[in-house]
C-alpha positions as CSV (number, residue, x, y, z in Angstrom):
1,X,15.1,25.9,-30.0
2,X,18.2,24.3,-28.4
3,X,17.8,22.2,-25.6
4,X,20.2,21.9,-22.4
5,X,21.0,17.8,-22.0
6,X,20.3,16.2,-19.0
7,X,22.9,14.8,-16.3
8,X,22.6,11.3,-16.8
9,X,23.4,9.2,-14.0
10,X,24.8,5.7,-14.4
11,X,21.2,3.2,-12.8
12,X,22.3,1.9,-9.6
13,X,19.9,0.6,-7.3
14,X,20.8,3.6,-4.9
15,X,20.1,6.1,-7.6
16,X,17.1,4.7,-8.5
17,X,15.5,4.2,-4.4
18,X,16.9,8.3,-4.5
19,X,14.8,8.7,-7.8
20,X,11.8,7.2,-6.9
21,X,12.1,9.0,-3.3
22,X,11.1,12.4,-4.6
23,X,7.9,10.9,-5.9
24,X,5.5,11.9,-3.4
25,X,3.2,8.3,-2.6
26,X,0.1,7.3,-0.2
27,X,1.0,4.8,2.0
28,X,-0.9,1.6,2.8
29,X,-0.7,-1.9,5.3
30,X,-1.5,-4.6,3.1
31,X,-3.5,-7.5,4.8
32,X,-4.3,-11.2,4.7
33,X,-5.8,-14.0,6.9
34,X,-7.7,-12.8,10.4
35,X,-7.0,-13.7,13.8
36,X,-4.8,-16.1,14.1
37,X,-3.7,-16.1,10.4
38,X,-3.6,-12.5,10.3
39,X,-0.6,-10.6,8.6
40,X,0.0,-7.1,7.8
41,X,2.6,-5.0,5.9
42,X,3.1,-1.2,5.1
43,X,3.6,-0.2,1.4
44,X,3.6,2.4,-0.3
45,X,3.8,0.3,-4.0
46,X,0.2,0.7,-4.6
47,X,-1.5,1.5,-8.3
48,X,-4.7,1.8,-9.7
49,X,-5.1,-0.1,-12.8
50,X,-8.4,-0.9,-14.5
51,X,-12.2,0.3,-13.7
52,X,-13.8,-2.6,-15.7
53,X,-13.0,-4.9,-13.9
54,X,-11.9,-3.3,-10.7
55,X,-8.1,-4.0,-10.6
56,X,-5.9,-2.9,-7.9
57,X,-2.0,-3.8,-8.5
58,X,0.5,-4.3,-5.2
59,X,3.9,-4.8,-5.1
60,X,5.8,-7.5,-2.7
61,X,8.8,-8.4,-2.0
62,X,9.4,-11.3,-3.7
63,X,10.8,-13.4,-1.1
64,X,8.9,-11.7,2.3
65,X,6.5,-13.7,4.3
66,X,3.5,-11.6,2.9
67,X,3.8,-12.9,-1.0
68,X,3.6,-16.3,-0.1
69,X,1.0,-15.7,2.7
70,X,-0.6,-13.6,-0.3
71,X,-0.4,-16.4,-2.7
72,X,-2.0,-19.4,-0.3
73,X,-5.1,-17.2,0.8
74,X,-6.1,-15.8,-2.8
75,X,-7.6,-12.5,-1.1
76,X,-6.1,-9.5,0.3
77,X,-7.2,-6.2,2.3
78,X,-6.0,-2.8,1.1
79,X,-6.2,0.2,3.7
80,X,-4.9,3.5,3.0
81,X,-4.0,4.9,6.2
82,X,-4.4,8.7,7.6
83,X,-1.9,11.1,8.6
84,X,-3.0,10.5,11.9
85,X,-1.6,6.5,11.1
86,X,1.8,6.9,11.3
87,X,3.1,5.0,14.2
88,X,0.2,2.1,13.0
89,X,2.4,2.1,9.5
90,X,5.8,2.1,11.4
91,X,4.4,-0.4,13.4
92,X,3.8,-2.9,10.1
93,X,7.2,-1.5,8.2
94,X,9.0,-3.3,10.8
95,X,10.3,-7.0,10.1
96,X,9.6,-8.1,13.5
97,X,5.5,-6.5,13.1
98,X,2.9,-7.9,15.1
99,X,1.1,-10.7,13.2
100,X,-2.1,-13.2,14.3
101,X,-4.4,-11.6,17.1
102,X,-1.6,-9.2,18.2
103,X,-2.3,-8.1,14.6
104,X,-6.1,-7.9,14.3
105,X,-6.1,-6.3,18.0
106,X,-4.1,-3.2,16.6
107,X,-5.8,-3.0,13.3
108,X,-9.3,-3.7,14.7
109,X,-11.9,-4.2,11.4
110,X,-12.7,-7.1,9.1
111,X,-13.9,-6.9,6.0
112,X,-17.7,-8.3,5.8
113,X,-16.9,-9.5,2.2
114,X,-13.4,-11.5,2.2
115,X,-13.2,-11.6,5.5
116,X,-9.8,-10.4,5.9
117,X,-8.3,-8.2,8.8
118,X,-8.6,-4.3,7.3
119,X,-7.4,-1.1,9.1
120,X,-10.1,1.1,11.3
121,X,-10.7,4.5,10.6
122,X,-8.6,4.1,7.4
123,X,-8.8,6.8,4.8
124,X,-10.6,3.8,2.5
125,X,-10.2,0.3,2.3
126,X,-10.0,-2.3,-0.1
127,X,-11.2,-5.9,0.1
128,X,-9.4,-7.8,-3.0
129,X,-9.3,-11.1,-4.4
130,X,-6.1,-12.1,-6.5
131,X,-6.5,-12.0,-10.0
132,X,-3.0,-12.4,-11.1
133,X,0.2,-12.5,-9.9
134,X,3.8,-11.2,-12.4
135,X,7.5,-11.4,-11.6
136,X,9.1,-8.1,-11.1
137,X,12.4,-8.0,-10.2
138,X,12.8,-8.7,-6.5
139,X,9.3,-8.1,-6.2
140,X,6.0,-9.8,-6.9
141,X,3.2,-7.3,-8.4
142,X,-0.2,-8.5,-7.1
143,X,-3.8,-7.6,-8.9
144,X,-6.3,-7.9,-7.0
145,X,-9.9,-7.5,-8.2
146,X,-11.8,-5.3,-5.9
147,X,-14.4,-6.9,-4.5
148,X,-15.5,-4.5,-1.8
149,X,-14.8,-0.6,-0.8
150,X,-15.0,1.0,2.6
151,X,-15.5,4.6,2.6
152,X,-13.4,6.4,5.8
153,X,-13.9,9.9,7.4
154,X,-14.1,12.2,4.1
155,X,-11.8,14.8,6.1
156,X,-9.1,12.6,6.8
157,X,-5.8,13.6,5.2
158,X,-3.9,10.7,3.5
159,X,-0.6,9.6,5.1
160,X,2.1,10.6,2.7
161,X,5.8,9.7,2.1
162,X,8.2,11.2,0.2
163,X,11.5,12.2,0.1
164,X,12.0,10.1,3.1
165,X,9.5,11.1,5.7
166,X,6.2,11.2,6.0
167,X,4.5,14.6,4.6
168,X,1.1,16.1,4.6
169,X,-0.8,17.3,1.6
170,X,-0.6,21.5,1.8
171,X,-3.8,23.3,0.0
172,X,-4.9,23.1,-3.6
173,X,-3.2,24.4,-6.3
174,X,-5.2,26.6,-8.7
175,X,-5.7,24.8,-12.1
176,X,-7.4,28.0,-14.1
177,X,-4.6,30.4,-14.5
């Protein structure tokens, strides 16, 4: 069987941000500190990575406020937000975002565990303490052990980016055919 070749495209870093872009992702805020030391970011780097233990890997910008913010508390929250969170993630994608109480005040929960400042009425929420910490690029990937889970409202529908906006997730496909 022949096969037809694929375009290739010189990598560029514009190529690559179009690339990635039709990957559809969930999109989270990121969180360390409370009250006065609180701090939040949206992402939408976020990846599953072990069971035993619980491992949860994020991705930072390497020279943002959050890594180092990351680094000197050891813990961090994870909320995945709701399609209903969209002007809360525009909110933290912006580089002049609320931070301290102005922070906590707009995301309104702490996790019982860590401590740190988590999103209310998130679709689920992580409390994480850092395991490791690798290089990558401009960015710093984080893994955090999970070391709390907060179940959110079961009907909620996830917050979702892709090709540039914000999507929702349409109806099942069917697997069995």
């Amino acid at each position: 069987m022949d096969q037809t070749p694929i375009a290739v495209a010189a990598p560029d870093a514009a190529g690559f941000r179009r690339a990635m872009g039709l990957f559809p992702t969930g999109v989270s805020i990121v969180t360390t500190g409370s009250g006065d030391s609180t701090s939040a970011l949206t992402i939408n780097a976020v990846t599953a990575v072990s069971l035993d233990p619980l491992l949860v890997l994020v991705s930072i910008g390497a020279t943002g406020r959050m890594r180092f913010r990351i680094e000197a508390e050891s813990v961090f929250g994870l909320s995945m937000l709701t399609d209903r969170q969209a002007g809360l993630c525009r909110t933290f994608a912006r580089s002049d975002r609320p931070e301290g109480t102005a922070a906590t005040h707009l995301l309104g929960a702490t996790g019982p565990v860590s401590g740190v400042t988590l999103v209310e009425d998130a679709l689920t929420a992580l409390e994480c303490r850092v395991h490791d910490r690798v290089d990558g690029g401009d960015h710093v990937l984080f893994l955090g052990r999970v070391v709390a889970i907060h179940d959110g409202e079961n009907s909620a529908r996830p917050l979702v980016f892709h090709r540039g906006r914000y999507v929702r997730i349409g109806l099942p496909l069917r697997t069995d055919q």
